[in-house]
C-alpha positions in Angstrom: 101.7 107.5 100.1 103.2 104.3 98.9 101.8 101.1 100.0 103.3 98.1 99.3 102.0 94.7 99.9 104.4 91.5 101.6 103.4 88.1 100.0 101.9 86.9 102.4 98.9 89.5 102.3 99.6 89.3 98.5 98.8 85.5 98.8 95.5 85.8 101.2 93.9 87.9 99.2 91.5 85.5 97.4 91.3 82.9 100.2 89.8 85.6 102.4 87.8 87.4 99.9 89.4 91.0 98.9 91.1 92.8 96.0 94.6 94.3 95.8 92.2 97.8 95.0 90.3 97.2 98.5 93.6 97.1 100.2 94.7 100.2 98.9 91.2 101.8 99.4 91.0 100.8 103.3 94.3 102.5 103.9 93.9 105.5 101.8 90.5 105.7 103.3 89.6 103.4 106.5 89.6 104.3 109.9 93.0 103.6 111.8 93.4 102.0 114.9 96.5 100.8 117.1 97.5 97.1 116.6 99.7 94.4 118.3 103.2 93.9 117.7 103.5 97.8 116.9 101.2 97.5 113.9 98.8 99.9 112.6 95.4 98.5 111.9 93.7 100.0 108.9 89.5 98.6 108.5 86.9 100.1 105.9 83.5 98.9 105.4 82.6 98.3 101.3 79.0 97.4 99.8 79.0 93.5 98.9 75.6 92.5 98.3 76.7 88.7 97.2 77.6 85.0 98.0 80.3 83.8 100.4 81.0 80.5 101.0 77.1 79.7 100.3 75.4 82.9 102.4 74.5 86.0 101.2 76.1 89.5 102.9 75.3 92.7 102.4 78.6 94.0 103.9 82.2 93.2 103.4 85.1 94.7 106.4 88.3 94.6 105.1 90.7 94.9 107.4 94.6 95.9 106.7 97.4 95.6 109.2 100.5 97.5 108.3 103.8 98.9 109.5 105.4 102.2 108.2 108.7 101.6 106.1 109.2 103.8 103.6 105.3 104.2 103.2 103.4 101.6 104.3 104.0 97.7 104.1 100.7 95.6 104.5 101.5 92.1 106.5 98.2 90.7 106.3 94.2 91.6 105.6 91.5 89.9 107.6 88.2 89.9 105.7 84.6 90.0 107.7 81.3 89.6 106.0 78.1 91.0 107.1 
């Protein structure tokens, strides 16, 4: 499947604490779920085990939300920390 990022995810990406390769790995892998606007949600949980903004978390959520167009095109990725 081909998954293509817009620039706007592209440009979140280290403000919000995930890799280009998490992306890709949350919608190859991640468990899918209806979004607004006739998105598709796309969220996988990775092991983290480090520093954010000062705390320590064990778990990062990376979540992807994407619309189909010629494979899919992420709009944006929402990062939680656990």
């Amino acid at each position: 499947m081909e998954i293509k990022l817009h620039p706007h995810a592209t440009n979140r990406l280290a403000e919000r604490g995930a890799s280009q390769e998490e992306v890709l790995a949350t919608l190859e892998g991640g468990e899918r779920f209806p979004a607004k606007h006739g998105r598709i949600g796309f969220r996988r949980n990775f092991s983290f085990d480090g520093k954010w903004n000062g705390k320590h978390y064990a778990i990062k959520q990376v979540e992807a939300y994407a619309v189909e167009e010629n494979g899919w095109l992420v709009i944006t990725v929402i990062v939680k920390f656990f």
